[in-house]
VOGU-3710 file (C-alpha; in Angstrom, 3 decimals, decimal comma):
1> xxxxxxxxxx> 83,561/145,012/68,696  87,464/144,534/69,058  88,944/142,814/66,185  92,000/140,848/66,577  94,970/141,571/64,922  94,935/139,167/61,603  98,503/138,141/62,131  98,179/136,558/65,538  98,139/132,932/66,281  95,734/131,432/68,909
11> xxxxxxxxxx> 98,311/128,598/70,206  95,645/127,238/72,552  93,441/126,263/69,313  96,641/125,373/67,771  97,201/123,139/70,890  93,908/121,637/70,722  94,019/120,749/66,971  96,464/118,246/67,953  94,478/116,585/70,669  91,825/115,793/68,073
21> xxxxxxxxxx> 93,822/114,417/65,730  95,832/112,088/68,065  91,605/110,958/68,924  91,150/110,523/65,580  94,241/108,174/65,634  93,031/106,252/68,718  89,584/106,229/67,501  90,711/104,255/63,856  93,231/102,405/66,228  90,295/101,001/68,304
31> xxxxxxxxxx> 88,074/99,862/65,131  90,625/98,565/63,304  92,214/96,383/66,383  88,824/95,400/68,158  89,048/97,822/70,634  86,238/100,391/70,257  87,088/101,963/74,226  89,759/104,136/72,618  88,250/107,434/72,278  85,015/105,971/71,507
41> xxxxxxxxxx> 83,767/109,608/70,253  86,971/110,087/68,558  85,078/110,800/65,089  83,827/113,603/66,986  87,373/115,604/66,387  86,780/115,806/62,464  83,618/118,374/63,546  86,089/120,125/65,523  88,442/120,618/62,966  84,973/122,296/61,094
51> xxxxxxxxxx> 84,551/124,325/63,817  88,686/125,275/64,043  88,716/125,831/60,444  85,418/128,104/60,640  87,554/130,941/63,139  90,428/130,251/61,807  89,832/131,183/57,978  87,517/134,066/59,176  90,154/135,653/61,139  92,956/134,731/58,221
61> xxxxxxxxxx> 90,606/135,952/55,499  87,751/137,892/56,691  88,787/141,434/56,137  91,753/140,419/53,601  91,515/141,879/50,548  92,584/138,569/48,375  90,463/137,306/45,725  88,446/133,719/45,362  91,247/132,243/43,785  94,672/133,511/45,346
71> xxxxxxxxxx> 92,132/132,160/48,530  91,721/129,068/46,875  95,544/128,768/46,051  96,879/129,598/49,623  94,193/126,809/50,971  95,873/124,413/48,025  98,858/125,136/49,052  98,025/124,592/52,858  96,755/121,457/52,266  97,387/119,968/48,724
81> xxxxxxxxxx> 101,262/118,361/49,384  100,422/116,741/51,546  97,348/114,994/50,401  99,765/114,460/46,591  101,888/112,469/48,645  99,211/110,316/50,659  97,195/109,374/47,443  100,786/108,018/45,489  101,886/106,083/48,417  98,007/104,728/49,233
91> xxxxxxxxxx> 97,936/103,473/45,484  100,767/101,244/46,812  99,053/99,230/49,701  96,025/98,779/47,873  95,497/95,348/47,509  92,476/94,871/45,460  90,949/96,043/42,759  94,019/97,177/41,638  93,175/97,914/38,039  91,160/100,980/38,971
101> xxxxxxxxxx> 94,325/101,767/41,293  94,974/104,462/38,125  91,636/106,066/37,858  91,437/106,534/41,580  94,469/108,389/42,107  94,339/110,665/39,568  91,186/111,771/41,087  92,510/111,544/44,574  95,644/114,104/42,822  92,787/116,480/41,707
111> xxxxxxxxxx> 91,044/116,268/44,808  87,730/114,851/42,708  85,544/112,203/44,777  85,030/109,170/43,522  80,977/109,488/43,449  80,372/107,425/40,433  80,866/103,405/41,295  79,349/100,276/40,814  80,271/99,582/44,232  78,065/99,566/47,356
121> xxxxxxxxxx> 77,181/103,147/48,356  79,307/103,095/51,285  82,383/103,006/49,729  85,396/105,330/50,167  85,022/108,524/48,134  88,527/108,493/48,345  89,581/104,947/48,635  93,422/105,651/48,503  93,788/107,719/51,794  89,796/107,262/53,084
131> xxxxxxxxxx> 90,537/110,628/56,094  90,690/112,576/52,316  87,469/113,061/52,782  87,050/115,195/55,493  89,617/117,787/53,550  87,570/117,632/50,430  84,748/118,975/52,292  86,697/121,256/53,835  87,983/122,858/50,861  84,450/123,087/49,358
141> xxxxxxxxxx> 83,285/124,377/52,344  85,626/127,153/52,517  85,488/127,982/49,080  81,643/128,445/48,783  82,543/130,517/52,007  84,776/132,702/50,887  82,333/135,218/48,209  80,532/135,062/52,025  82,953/136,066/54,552  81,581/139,380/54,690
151> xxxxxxxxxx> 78,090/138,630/54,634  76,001/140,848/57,331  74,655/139,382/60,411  71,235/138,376/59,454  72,607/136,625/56,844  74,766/134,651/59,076  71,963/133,816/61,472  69,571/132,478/58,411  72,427/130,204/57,703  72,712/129,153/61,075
161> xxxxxxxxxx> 68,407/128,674/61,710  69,374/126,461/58,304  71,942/124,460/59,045  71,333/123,806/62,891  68,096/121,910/62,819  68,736/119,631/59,695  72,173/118,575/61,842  69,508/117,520/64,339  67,300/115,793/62,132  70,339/114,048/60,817
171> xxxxxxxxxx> 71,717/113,452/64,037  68,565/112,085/65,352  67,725/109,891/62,563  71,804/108,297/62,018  71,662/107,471/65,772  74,982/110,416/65,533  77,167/111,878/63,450  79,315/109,418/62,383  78,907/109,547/58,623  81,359/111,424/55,435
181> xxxxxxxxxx> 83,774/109,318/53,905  81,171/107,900/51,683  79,084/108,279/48,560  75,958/107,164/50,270  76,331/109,935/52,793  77,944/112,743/50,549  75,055/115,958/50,605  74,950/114,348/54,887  78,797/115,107/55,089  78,179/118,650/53,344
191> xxxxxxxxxx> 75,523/119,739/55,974  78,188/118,364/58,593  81,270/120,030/57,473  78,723/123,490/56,189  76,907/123,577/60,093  80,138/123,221/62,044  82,029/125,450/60,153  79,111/128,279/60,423  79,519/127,824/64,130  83,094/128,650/64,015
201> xxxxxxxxxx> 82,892/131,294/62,109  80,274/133,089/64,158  82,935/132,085/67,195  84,927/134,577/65,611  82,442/137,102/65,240  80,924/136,888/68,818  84,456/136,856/70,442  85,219/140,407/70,436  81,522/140,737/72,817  83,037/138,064/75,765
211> xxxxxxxxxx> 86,197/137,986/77,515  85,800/134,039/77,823  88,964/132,592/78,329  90,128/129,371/79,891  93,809/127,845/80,021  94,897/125,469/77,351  95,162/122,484/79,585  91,507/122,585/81,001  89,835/123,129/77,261  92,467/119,817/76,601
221> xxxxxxxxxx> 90,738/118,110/79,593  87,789/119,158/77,895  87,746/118,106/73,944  89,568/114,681/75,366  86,439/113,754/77,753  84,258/114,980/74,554  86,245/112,099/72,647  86,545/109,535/75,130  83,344/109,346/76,532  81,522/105,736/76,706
231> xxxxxxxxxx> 78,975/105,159/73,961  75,175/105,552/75,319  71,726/105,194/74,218  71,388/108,748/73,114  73,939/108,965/71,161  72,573/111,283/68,864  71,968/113,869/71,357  75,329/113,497/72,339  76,915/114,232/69,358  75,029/117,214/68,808
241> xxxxxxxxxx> 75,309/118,726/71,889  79,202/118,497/71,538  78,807/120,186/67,716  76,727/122,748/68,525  77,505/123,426/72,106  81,044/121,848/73,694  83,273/122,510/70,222  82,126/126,315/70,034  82,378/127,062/73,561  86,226/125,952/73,498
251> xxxxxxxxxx> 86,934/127,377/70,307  85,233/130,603/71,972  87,519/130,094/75,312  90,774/129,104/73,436  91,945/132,903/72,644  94,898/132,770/74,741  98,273/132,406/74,164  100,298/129,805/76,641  103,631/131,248/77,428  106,550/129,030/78,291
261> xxxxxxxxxx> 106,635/124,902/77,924  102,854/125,677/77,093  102,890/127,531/74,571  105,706/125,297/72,963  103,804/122,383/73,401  100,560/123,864/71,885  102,852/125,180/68,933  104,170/121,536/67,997  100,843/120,195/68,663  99,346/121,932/65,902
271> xxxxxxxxxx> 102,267/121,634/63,785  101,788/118,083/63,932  97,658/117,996/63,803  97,767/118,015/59,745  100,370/115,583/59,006  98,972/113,298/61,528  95,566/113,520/60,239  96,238/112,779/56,881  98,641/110,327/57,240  97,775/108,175/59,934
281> xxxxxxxxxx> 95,825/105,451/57,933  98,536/105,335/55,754  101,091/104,846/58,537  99,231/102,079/59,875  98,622/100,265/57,009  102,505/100,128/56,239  103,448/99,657/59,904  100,528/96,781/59,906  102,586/95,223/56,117  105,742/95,539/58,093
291> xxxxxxxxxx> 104,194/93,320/61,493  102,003/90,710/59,142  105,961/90,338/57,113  107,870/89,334/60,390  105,394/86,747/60,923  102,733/88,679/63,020  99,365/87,887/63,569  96,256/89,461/65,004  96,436/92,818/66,549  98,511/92,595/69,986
301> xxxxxxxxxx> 98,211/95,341/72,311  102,005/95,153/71,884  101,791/96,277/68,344  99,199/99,033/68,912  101,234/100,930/71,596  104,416/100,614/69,320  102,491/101,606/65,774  101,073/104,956/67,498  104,207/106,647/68,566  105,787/105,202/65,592
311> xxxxxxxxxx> 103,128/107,115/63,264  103,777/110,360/65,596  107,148/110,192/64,748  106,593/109,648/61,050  104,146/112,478/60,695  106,521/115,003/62,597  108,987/113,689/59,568  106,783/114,222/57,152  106,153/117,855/58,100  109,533/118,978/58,769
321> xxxxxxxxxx> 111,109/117,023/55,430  108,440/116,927/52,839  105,437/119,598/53,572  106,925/122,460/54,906  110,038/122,750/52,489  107,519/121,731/49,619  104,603/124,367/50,737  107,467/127,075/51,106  108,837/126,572/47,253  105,122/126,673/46,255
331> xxx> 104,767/130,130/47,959  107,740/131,301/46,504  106,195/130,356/42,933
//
């Protein structure tokens, strides 16, 4: 088996990362505004991201010889500023319950999920910046994977015969997938985040047998039908078919690297994918204060098509002023 090279980039899944998270946008966009058409499927990018993060951190950290907690701090450090700043500015739009603003962010600070509530059970487990969730998980995920990366083959498969069939039970019994920011639905999320990220990870040991590999723009053409596609009775199998079948497939084909106005585009695409992500509710709900303060009412088609490049603009800020000056001083450290 041909191993790649661990300092190489794949722009293509760099490229796609983006796509997702600009679903994710439309997606919230549509549910908050009325208009559930927008990438109707568009929670179906967070189990990409699983799946991205499975190859990714295998090929970053498989064979590295780094210990469980310089791992832990370089994944911290990846994702951590970003999430700081999110959680101080989300205590500021909260509106109510605002004397347990306190308590929840220092928990959103330490990354801790707000489990324990005398609130309904399907309240945010991180009510501050509610997309937090999906990086908690992420971070657990990888960190119970790490003492793993190396584990043998049939190891890998039991998890796999594990994880696959109680996504389909879940799945099947949910009506989809569409579960994870709350504490009703917390050990759900972990089998979502654990199975999806098990799949990537054996993308990236099955990729040195194939010499799959399709350009950028058709897997884009690809993940965006995935997310767009109408709503249907069988949703369920839907969703699973794109977890366990679509989202490893193009994470399997996405090993090249676009050259030209391609590969730019791919680069700032997933530059952008993280920021976006984690600041997009946060962007709306100030750019939504701003509207409602000039006298606005409703949600206008008008103001949707102005908020969303307006939030792509802020998150590109974000990145280029805040999270990659602050990640490089914590390197440095």
């Amino acid at each position: 088996m041909r191993n790649e090279p661990t300092g190489r980039r794949y722009e293509t899944l760099d490229g796609l990362r983006g796509v997702a998270a600009v679903a994710v946008l439309l997606y919230h966009i549509g549910g908050w505004t009325g208009r559930p058409w927008l990438a109707t499927h568009g929670y179906l990018a967070v189990d990409f991201f699983f799946c991205l993060s499975g190859f990714v951190l295998a090929h970053a950290y498989g064979r590295r010889d780094i210990g469980w907690l310089g791992f832990m701090r370089e994944r911290l450090i990846r994702l951590w500023p970003l999430i700081a700043i999110t959680m101080l500015a989300g205590a500021t739009v909260i509106i109510q319950h605002r004397e347990r603003v306190p308590g929840w962010l220092v928990l959103g600070l330490l990354m801790i999920p707000r489990l324990w509530t005398q609130d309904d059970g399907f309240s945010p487990i991180f009510p501050l910046n509610p997309p937090a969730w999906s990086l908690f998980f992420e971070l657990l995920v990888g960190a119970a994977w790490f003492p793993l990366r190396r584990l043998g083959t049939m190891g890998h498969v039991l998890l796999g015969v594990l994880l696959t069939p109680a996504m389909l039970f879940i799945a099947h019994g949910m009506g989809g997938v569409l579960t994870g920011w709350d504490r009703a639905t917390f050990v759900i999320s972990l089998i979502r985040t654990a199975c999806s990220f098990t799949l990537g990870w054996a993308c990236y040991r099955l990729q040195g047998y194939t010499r799959l590999s399709l350009p950028a723009w058709l897997l884009a053409l690809v993940v965006a039908a995935a997310f767009c596609a109408p709503w249907t009775a069988l949703n369920w199998l839907y969703d699973f078919v794109c977890l366990g079948l679509v989202f490893p497939f193009v994470v399997l084909a996405g090993r090249g690297d676009p050259d030209g106005f391609g590969g730019a585009l791919c680069r700032v695409s997933g530059a952008i994918s993280y920021p976006l992500y984690v600041l997009h509710w946060l962007g709306w709900e100030l750019l939504l204060r701003a509207f409602r303060a000039m006298g606005g009412e409703g949600y206008p088609a008008g103001f949707a098509l102005t908020a969303i490049p307006l939030i792509l603009a802020g998150a590109w800020a974000m990145l280029k002023l805040y999270d990659e000056p602050v990640r490089r001083r914590l390197k440095a450290l």
